[in-house]
Each structure stands twice: as C-alpha cells, then as structure tokens.
TORSE-668873 format. One record per residue: x, y, z of N, C-alpha, C, O in turn; residue number from 1; residue in one letter. Coordinates in nm, 4 decimals. Example, Ala and Ser with C-alpha at 12.3 -4.5 7.8 and 13.67 -1.06 7.14 Angstrom:
REM residues 2
       n.c1       n.c2       n.c3      ca.c1      ca.c2      ca.c3       c.c1       c.c2       c.c3       o.c1       o.c2       o.c3   resi   resn
     1.3190    -0.5690     0.7800     1.2300    -0.4500     0.7800     1.3200    -0.3300     0.7800     1.4236    -0.3319     0.8465      1      A
     1.2850    -0.2250     0.7080     1.3670    -0.1060     0.7140     1.2900     0.0030     0.7870     1.3409     0.1138     0.8039      2      S
//
This chain:
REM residues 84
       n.c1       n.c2       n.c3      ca.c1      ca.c2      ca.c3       c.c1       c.c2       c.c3       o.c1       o.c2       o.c3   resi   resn
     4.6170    10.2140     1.4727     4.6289    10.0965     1.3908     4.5288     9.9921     1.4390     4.5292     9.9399     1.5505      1      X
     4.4451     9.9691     1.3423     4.3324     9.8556     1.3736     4.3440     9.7222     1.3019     4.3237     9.6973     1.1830      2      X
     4.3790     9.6471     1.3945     4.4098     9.5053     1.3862     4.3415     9.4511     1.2606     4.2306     9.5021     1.2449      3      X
     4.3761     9.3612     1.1653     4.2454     9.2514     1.0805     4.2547     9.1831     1.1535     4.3123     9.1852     1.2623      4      X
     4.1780     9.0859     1.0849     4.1039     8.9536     1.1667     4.0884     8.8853     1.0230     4.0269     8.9453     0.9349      5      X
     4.1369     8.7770     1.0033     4.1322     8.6696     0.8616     4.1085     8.5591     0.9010     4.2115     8.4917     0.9027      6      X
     3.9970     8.4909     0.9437     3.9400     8.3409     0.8894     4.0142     8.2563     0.8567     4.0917     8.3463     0.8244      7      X
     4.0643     8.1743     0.8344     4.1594     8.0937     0.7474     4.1213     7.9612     0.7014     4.1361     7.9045     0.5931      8      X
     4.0356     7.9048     0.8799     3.9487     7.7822     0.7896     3.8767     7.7600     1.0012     3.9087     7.8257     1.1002      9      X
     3.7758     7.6392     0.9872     3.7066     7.6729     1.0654     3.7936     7.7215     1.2121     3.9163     7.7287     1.2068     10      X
     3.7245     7.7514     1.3326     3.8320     7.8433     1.4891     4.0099     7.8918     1.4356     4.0952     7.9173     1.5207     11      X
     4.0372     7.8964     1.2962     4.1536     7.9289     1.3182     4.1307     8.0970     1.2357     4.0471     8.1217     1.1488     12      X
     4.2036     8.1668     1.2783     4.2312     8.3088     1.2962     4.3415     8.3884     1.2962     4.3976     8.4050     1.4044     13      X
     4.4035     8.4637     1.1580     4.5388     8.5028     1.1767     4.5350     8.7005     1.2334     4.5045     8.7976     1.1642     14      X
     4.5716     8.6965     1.3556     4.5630     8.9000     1.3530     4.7158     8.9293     1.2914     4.8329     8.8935     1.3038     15      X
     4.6274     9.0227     1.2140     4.7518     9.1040     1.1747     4.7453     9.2575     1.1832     4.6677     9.3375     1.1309     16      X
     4.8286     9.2707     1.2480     4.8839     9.4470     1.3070     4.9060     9.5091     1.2259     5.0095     9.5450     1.2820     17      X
     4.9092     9.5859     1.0982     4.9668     9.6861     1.0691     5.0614     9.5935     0.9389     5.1604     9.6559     0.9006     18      X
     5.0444     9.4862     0.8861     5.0972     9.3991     0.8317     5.2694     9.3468     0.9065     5.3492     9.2786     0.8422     19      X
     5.2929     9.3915     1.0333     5.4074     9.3887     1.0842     5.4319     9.2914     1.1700     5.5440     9.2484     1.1969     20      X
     5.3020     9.2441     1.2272     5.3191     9.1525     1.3704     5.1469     9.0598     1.3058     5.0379     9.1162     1.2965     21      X
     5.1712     8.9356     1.2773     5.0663     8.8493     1.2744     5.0702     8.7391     1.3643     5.1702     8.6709     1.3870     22      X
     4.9117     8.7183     1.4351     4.9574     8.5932     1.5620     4.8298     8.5055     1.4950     4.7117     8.5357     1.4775     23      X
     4.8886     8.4122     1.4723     4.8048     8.2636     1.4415     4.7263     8.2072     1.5577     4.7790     8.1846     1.6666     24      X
     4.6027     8.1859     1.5322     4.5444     8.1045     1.6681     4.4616     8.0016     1.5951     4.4171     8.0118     1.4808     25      X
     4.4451     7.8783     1.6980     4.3817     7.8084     1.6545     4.2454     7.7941     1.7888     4.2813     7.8058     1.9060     26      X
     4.1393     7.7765     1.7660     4.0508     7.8475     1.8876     4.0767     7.9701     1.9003     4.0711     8.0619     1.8185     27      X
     4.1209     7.9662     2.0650     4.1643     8.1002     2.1776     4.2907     8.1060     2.1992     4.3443     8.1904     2.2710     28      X
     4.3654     7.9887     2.1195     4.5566     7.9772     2.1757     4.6004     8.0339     2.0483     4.5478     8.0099     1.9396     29      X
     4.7186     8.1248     2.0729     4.7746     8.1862     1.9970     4.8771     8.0895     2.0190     4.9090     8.0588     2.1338     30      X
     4.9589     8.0131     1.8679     5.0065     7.9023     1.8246     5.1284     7.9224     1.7502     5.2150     7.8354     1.7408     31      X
     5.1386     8.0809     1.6769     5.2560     8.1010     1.5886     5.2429     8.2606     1.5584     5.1358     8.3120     1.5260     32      X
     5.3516     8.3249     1.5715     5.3780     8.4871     1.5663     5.4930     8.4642     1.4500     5.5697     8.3723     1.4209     33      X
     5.4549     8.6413     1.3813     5.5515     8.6044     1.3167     5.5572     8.7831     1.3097     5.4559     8.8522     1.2991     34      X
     5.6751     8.8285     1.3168     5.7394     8.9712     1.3082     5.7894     9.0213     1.2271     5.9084     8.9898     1.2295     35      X
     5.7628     9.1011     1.1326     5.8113     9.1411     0.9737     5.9452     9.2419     1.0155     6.0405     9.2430     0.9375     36      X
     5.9491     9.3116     1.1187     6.0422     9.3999     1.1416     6.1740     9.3334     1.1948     6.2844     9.3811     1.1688     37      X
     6.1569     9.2249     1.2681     6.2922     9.1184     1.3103     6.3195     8.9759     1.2685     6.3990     8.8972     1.3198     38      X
     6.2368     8.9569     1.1635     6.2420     8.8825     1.0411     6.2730     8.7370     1.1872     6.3774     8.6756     1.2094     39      X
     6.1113     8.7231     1.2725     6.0840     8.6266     1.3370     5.9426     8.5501     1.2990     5.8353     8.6058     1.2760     40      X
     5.9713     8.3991     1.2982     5.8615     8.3040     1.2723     5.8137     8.2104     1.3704     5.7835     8.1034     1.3176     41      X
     5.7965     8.2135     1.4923     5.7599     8.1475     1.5512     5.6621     8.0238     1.5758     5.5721     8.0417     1.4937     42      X
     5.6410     7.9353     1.6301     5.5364     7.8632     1.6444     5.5675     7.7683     1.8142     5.6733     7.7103     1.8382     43      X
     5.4737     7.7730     1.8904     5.5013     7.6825     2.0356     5.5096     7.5653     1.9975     5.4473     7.5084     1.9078     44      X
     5.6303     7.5074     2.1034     5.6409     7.4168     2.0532     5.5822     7.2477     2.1307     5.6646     7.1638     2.1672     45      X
     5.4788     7.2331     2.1390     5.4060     7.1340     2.2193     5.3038     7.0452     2.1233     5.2420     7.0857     2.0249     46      X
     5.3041     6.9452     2.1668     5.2152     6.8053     2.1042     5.0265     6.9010     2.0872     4.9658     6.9557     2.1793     47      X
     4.9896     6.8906     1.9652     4.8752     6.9379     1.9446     4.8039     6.8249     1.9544     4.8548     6.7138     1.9692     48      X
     4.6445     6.8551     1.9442     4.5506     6.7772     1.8670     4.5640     6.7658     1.7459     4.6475     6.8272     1.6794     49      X
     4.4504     6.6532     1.6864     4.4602     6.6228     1.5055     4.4264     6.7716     1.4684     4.4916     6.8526     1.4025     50      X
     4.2943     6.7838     1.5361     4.2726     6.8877     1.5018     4.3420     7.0828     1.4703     4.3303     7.1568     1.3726     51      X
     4.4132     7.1029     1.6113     4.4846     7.2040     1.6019     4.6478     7.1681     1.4857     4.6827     7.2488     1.3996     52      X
     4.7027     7.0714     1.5053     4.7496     7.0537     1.3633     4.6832     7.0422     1.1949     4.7260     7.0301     1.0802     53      X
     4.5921     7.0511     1.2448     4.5594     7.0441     1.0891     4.5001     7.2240     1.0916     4.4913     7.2930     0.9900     54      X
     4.4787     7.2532     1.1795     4.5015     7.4014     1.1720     4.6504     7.4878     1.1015     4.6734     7.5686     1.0115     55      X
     4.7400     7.3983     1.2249     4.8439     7.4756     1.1754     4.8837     7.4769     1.0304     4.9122     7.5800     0.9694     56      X
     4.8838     7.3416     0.9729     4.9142     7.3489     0.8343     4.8203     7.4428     0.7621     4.8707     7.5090     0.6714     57      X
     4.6977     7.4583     0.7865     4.6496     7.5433     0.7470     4.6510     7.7205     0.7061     4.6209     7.7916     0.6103     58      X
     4.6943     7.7323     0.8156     4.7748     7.8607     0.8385     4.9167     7.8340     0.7884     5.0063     7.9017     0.8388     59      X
     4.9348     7.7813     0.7341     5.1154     7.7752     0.6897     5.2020     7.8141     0.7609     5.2734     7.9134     0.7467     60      X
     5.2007     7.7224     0.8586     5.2948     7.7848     0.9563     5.4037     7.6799     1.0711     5.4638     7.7024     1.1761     61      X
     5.3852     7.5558     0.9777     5.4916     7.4730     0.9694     5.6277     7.4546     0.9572     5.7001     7.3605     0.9898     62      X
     5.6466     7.5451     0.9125     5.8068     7.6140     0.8997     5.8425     7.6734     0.9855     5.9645     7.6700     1.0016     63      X
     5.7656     7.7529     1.0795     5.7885     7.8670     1.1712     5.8835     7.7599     1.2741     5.8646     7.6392     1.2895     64      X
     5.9680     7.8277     1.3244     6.0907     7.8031     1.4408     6.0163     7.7313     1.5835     5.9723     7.8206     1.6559     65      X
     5.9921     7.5881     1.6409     5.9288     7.5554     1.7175     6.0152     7.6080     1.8186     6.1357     7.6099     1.7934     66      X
     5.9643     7.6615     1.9558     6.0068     7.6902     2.0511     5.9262     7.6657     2.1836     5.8051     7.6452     2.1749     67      X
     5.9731     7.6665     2.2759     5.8770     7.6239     2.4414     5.7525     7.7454     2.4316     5.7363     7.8270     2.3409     68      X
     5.7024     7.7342     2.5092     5.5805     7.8199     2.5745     5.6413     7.9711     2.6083     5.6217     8.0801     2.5546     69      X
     5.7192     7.9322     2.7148     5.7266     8.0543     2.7785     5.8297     8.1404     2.6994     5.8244     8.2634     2.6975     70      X
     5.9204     8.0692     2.6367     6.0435     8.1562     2.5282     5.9388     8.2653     2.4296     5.9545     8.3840     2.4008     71      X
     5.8188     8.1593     2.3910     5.7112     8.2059     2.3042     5.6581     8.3323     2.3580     5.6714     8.4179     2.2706     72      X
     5.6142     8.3717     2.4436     5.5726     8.4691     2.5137     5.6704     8.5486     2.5252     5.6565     8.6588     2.4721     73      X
     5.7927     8.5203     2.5936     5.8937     8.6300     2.5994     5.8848     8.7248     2.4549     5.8189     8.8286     2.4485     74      X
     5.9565     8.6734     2.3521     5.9997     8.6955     2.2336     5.8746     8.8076     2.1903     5.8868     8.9183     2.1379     75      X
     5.7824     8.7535     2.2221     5.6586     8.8508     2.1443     5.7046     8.9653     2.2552     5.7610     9.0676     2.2163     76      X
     5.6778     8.9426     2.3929     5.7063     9.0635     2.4461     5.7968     9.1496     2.4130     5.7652     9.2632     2.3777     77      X
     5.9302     9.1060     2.4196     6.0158     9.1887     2.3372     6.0268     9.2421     2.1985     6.1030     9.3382     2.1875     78      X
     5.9835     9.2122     2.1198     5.9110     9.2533     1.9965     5.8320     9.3649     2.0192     5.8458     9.4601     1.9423     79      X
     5.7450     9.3722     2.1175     5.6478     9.4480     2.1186     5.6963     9.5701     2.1963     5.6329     9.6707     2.1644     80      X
     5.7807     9.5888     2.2798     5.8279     9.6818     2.3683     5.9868     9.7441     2.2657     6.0406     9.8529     2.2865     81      X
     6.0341     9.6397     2.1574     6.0893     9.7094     2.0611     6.2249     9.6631     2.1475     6.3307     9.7167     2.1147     82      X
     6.2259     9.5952     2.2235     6.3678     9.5214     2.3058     6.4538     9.4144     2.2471     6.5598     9.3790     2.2988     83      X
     6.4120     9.3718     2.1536     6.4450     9.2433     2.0809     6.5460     9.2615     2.0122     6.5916     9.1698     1.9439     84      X
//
C-alpha cells in the first residue's frame, strides 16, 4: 500500500493510507489523524500560529476531537498496531 500525498494549500499536506488512516500536516508537524476503521478524528491540541491555523481550517479539520500531544501519539500508535 502506497501512501498519497494531497497538497491542500501552501506546506500543508494530507497522507492518506489506503483511504483508512489520513494524517494532516501543516509544514513537518503532523496536526490531525483521522482513522476510518475506529471512526477517530483527531487534532493536537495546542495554541498554533495564524498561520498553521489557517492551515487547519484548510484541511477541514476543525471539528476533529482536540487532544494533548502525547494522547495524540498514543492513539495513532494504537490504531496502527490494531490495539485500539
């Protein structure tokens, strides 16, 4: 399974896996996951720039469930190892 890669508007970048697992970045920070198989929307939840917010809206991904950093990381891990 070979990842896309979608543009969305300028440094922001959505991968999407297999249409199952998409991670939002804005730059190099991955900002919002979202998991089609455990019906999860994530987004970290920390004070952006103007700029990386106006990313996020961009990516539509304002809605997604704000959560800490490190919960953020967990969750994908478990997702990914199928533990979740």
């Amino acid at each position: 399974m070979i990842p896309k890669v979608e543009s969305v508007y300028n440094n922001t970048f959505i991968v999407n896996i297999n249409n199952t697992e998409l991670f939002y970045y804005s730059y190099n920070t991955c900002v919002g996951y979202r998991n089609v198989k455990y019906n999860i929307e994530i987004q970290i939840n920390k004070f952006f720039s103007k700029t990386t917010s106006k990313h996020l809206s961009k990516m539509e991904i304002g809605h997604f469930t704000p959560i800490d950093e490190e919960e953020f990381k967990l969750v994908i891990r478990k997702c990914q190892s199928n533990t979740y």
